[in-house]
C-alpha positions as CSV (number, residue, x, y, z in Angstrom):
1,X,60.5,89.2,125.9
2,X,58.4,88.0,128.2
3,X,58.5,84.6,130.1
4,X,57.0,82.2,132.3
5,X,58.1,79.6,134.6
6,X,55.9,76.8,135.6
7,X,57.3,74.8,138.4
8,X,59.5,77.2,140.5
9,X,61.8,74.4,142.2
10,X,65.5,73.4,141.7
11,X,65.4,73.7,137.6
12,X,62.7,75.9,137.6
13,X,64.3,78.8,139.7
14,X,67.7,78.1,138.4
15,X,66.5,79.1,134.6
16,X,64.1,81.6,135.9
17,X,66.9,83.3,138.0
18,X,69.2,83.3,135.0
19,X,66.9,84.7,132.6
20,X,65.8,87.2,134.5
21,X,69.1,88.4,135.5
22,X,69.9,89.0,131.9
23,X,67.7,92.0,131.5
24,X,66.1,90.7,128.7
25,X,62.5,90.2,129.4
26,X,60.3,89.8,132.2
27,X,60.4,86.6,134.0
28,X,57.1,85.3,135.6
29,X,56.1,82.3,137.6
30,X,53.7,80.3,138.3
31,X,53.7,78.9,142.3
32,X,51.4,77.7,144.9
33,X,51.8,78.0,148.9
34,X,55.3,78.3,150.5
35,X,57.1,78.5,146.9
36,X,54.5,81.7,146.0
37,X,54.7,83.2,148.8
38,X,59.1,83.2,148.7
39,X,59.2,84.5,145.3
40,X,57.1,87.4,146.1
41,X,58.8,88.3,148.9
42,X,62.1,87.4,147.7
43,X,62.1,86.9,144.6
44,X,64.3,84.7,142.3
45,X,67.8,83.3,144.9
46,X,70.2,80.8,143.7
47,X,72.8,80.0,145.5
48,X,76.3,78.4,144.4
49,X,79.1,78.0,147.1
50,X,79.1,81.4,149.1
51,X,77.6,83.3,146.4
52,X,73.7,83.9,145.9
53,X,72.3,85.7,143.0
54,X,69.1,87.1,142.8
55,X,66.7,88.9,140.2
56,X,63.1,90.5,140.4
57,X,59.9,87.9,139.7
58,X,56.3,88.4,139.0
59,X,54.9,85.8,140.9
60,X,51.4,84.5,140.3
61,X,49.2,81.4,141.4
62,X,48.5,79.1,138.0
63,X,44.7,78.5,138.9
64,X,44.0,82.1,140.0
65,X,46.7,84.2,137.7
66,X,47.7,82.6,134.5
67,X,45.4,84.2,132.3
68,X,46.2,87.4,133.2
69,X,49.7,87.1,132.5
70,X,48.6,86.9,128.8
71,X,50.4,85.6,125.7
72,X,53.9,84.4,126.6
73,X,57.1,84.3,124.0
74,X,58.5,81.2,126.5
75,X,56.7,79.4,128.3
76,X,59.5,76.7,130.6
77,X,57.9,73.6,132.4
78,X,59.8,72.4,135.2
79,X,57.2,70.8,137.4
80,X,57.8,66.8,138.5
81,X,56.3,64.4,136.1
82,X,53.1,63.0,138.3
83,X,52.1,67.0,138.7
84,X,52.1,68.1,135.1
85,X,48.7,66.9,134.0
86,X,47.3,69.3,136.8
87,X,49.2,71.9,135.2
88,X,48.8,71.4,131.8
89,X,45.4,73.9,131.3
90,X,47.7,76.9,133.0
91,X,49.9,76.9,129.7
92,X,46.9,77.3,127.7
93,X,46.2,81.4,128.2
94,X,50.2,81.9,127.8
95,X,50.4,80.4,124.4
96,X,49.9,82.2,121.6
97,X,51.2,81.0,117.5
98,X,54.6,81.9,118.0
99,X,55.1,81.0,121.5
100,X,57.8,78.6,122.9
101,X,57.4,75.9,125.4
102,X,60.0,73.9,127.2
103,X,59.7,71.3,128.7
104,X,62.8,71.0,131.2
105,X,61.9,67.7,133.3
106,X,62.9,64.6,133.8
107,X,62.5,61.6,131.3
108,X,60.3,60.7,128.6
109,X,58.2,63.8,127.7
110,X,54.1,63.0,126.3
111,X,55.3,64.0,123.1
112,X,58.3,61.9,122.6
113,X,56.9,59.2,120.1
114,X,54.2,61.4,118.0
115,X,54.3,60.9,114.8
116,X,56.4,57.9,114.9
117,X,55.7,55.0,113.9
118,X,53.7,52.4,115.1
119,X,52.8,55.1,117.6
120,X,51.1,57.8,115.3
121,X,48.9,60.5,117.1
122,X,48.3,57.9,120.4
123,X,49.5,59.5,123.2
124,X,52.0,57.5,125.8
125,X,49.6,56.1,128.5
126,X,52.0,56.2,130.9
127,X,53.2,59.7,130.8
128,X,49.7,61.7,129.2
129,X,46.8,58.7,130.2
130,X,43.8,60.5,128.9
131,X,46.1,63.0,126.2
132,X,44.7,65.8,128.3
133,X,48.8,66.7,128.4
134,X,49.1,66.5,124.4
135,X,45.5,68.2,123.7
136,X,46.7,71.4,125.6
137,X,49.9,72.2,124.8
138,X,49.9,72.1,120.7
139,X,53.4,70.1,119.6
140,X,53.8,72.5,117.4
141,X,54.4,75.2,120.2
142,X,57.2,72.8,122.0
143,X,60.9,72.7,121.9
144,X,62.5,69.7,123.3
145,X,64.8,70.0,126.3
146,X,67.6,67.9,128.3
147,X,69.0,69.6,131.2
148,X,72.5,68.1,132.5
149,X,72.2,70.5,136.0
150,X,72.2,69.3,139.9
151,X,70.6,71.5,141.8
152,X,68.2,71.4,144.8
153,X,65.7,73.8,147.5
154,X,66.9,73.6,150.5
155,X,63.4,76.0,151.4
156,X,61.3,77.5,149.5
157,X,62.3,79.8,146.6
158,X,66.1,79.1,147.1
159,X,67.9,76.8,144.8
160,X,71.4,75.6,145.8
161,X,73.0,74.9,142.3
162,X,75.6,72.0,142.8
163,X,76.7,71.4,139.5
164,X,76.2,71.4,135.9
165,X,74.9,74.7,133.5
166,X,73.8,72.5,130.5
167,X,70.7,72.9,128.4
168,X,70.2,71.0,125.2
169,X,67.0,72.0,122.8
170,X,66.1,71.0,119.4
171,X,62.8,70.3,117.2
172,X,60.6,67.8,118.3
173,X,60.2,66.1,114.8
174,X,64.6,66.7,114.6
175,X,66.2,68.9,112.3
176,X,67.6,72.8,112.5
177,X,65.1,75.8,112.9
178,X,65.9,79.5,113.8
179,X,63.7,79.6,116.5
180,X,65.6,77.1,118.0
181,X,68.6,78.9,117.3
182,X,67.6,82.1,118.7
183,X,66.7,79.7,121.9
184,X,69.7,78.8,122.3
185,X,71.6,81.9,122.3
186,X,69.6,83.5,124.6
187,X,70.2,80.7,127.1
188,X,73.8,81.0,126.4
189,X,73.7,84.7,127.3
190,X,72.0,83.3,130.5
191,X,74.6,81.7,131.6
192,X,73.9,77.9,130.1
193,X,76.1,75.6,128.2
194,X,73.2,76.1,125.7
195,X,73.2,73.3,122.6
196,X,71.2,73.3,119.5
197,X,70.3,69.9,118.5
198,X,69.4,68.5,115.7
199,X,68.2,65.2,117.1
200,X,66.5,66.1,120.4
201,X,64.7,62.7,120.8
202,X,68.4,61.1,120.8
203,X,69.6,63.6,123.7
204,X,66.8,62.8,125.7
205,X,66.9,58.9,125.6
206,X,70.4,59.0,126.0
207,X,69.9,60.9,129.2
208,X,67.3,58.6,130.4
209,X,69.1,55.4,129.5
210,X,71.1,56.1,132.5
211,X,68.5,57.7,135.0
212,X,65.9,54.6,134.2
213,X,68.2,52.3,136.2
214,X,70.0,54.8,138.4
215,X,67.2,56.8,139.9
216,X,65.1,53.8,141.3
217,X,67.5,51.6,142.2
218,X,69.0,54.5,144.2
219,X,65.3,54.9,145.5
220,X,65.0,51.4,146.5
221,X,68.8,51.0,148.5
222,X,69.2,54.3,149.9
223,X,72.6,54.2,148.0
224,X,74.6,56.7,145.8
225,X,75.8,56.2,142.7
226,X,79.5,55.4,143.8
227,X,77.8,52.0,146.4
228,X,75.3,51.3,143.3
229,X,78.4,50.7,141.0
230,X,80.7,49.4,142.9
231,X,78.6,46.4,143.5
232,X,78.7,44.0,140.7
233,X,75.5,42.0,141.1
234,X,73.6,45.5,141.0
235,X,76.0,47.1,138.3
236,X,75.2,43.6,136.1
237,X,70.9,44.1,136.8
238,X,72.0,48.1,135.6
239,X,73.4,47.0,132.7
240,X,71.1,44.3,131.5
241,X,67.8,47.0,131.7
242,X,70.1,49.5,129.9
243,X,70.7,46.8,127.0
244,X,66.5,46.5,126.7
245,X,65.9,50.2,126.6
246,X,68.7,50.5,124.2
247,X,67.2,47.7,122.3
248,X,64.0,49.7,122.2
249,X,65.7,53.1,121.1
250,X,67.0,51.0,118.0
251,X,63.2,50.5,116.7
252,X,62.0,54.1,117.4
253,X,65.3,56.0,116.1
254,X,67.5,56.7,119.0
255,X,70.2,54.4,118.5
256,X,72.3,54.1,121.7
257,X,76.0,53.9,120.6
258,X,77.6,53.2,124.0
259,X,77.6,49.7,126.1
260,X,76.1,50.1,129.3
261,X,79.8,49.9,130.8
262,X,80.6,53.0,129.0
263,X,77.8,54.7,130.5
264,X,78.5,53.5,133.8
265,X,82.3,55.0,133.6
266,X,80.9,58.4,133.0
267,X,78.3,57.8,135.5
268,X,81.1,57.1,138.0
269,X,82.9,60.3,137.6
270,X,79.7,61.4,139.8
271,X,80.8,60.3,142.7
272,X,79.0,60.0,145.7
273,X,76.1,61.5,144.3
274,X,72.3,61.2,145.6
275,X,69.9,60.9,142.0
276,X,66.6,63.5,142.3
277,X,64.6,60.1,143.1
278,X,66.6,59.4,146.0
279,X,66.0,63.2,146.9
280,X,62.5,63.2,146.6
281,X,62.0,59.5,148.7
282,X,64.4,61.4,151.6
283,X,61.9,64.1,151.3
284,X,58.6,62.0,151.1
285,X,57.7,63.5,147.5
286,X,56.2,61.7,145.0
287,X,58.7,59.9,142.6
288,X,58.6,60.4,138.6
289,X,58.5,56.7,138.2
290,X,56.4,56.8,135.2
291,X,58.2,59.2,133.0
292,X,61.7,57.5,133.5
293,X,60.5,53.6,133.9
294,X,56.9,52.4,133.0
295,X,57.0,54.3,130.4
296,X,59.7,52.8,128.6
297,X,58.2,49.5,129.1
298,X,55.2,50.9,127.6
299,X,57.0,52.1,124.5
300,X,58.8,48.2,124.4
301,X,55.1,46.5,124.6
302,X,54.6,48.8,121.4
303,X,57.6,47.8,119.4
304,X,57.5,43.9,120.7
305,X,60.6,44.6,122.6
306,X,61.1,42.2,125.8
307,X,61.6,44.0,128.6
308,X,62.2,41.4,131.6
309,X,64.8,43.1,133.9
310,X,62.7,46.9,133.7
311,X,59.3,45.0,134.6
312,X,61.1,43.4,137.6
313,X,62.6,47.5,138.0
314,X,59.1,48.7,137.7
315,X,57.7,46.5,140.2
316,X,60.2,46.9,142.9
317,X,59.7,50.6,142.6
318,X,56.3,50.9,142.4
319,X,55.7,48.3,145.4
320,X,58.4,50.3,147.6
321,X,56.7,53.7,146.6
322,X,53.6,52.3,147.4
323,X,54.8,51.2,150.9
324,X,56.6,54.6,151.5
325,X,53.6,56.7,150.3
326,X,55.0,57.8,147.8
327,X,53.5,56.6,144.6
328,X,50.0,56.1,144.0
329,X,48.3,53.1,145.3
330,X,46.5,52.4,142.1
331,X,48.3,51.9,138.8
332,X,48.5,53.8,135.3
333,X,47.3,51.4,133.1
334,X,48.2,49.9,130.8
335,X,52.1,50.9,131.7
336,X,51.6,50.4,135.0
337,X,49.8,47.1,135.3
């Protein structure tokens, strides 16, 4: 087997580490600066508690190396959202007809409503502006992915795993396949609480249904999830942009089955718990605002779905971002307007 990973942070070194150690196939990855220079020298590390595992890496630089790693049987993306468009012609000499490509990150991925009506073969402005994304990576290449992990890099190269080992994948356009099957299994053997789904576009707006309103309003207060909650004015905003987005799931076939205070009870069990968004703003990274927010007002304005309480989410967000340096200054239209 041989494998590449594309984004060797907290996700991205946590599968990478995993796979490798299984002695199944070679693991690559694709890094820049610090990150690069770690793996080779290091390799893969992931730490849990007192323990730290490692397991040997070919590390390569995605401009300079990617085509030389040649045609891939898995190719994982765990880069942030805003960076994946830079990425996206680095997957391109690793795939080959049979070849696999996860997507492991955050949100709404570009291919989420192709094919689906009244979106068709128009790509998602917000997440793929000019379908440079889509017109790469073939969909017929890509297994869907939700990863329910915690894990972060406290330096370069060395993901401290908190919590969490599980990996659902499943068919873009739904259903069973034995690819997907085989997927699975392997991940399993990995290590991962590995699920084969037959509805992949469910798992991953179920996921996001609680990160859209979680992650920036975590951004914007500084809070954790326990202070978010226990306030009710905040917990009430929560729930009222959870009721759009799961008004919106309704017309593109992810019905949400769960009130917003159900969520919220699971959400609890959390704890004191910083989101990735409130991560990155502590770090001064950029946030993945449009992949978990303007993008699900984008897919609303498509369907005729109000979305008052995620605009006023979006704005907030951006306008903070903006002020912390840490979004762009100018917008992604027509998503981000």
């Amino acid at each position: 087997m041989k494998v590449t990973i594309i984004g060797a942070g907290a996700i991205g070194g946590l599968i990478g580490q995993k796979l490798a150690a299984t002695g199944e196939a070679q693991v690559n990855a694709l890094a820049r600066g610090a990150t690069l220079a770690a793996l080779r020298e290091r390799g893969w590390r992931v730490k849990q508690g007192e323990t730290l595992a490692t397991a040997p890496v070919a590390a390569a630089h995605p401009l300079e190396d990617a085509a030389k790693l040649g045609e891939q049987d898995l190719v994982v993306i765990a880069v942030k959202g805003p960076a994946l468009a830079q990425v996206a012609s680095s997957v391109v000499p690793l795939l080959g007809p049979q070849t696999l490509v996860l997507p492991a990150m955050n949100g709404v991925p570009w291919w989420f409503c192709k094919g689906v009506a009244p979106f068709g073969d128009a790509p998602l402005t917000s997440v793929d502006p000019d379908g440079a994304i889509g017109a790469a990576i073939p969909l017929a290449n890509v297994v869907g992915c939700v990863v329910h992990a915690s894990a972060s890099t406290p330096e370069p190269a060395l993901v401290d795993h908190k919590m969490g080992r599980g990996l659902i994948v499943g068919e873009p356009g739904g259903g069973a396949s034995e690819r997907v099957q085989r997927l699975a299994g392997w991940l399993a053997r990995a290590g991962f609480e590995a699920k084969a789904s037959e509805n992949v576009r469910l798992d991953i707006w179920y996921k996001l249904w609680g990160n859209l309103t979680m992650n920036p309003v975590s951004a914007i207060t500084g809070a954790t999830i326990d202070r978010l909650l226990d306030d009710p004015l905040v917990r009430e905003f929560c729930s009222a942009a959870m009721r759009e987005a799961a008004h919106i799931g309704g017309k593109i076939g992810c019905v949400i089955d769960q009130s917003p205070e159900d969520r919220h009870q699971v959400t609890a069990k959390l704890g004191a718990f910083k989101t990735s968004m409130l991560q990155d703003v502590e770090a001064n990274r950029p946030i993945e605002l449009e992949a978990l927010v303007s993008v699900v007002r984008e897919i609303g304005q498509r369907v005729s779905v109000p979305t008052p309480n995620i605009d006023a989410l979006l704005g907030l967000t951006r306008l903070f971002g903006r002020v912390r340096g840490v979004y762009p200054q100018q917008a992604i239209a027509p998503a981000g307007r």
